[in-house]
C-alpha positions in Angstrom: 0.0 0.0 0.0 3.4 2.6 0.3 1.1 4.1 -3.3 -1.7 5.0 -1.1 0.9 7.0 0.9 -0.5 10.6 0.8 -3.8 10.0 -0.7 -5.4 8.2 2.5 -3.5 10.5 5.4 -5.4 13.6 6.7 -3.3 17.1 6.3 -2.6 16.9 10.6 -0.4 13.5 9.6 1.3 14.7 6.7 2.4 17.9 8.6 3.5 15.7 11.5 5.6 13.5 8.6 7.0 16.9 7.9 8.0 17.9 11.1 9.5 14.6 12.0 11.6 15.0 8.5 13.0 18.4 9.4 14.2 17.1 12.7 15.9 14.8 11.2 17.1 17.0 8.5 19.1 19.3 11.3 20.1 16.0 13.5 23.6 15.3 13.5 25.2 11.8 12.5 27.8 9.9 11.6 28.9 11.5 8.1 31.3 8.4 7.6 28.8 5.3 8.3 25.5 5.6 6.6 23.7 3.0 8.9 24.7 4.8 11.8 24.2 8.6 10.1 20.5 7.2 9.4 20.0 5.7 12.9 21.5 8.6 15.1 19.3 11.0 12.8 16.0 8.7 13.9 16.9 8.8 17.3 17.1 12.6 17.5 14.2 12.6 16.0 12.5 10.6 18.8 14.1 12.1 21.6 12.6 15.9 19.8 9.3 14.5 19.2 9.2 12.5 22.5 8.3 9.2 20.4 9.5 5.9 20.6 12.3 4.8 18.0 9.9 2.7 15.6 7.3 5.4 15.6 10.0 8.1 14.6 11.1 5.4 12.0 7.7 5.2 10.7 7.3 9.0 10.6 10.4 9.3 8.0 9.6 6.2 6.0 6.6 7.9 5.3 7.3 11.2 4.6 10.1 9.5 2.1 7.8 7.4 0.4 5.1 10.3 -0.1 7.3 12.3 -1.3 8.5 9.8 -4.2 4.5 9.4 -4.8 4.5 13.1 -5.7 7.7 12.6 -7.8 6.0 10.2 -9.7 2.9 11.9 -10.0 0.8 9.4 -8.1 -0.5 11.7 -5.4 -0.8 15.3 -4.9 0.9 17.4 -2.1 
């Protein structure tokens, strides 16, 4: 269903996926390792959000994937 990403989530979800992705924009990682850049980045964002690790994971998945969907012209922002 990561097509219906977008179409089915209310505008309050969407901005949260936002906010979530511009924490983890501005977190600071390892520039060196990308599986630890990427997991450091997720934890800040849990820690700013006060979320647990998977939810903050779920957050940026999201926001990636709807993002792609607009690329691709499937949704609309």
């Amino acid at each position: 269903m990561p097509e219906k990403r977008g179409i089915q989530a209310t505008e309050e979800v969407k901005a949260e996926w936002a906010t979530a992705y511009k924490f983890y924009l501005r977190a600071p990682g390892d520039r060196f390792d990308k599986k630890k850049d990427r997991t450091a980045r997720i934890d800040y964002v849990a820690q700013e959000m006060k979320l647990t690790r998977k939810q903050a994971k779920r957050r940026i998945r999201n926001y990636e994937a709807w993002q792609r969907n607009i690329k691709k012209g499937l949704v609309t922002p």
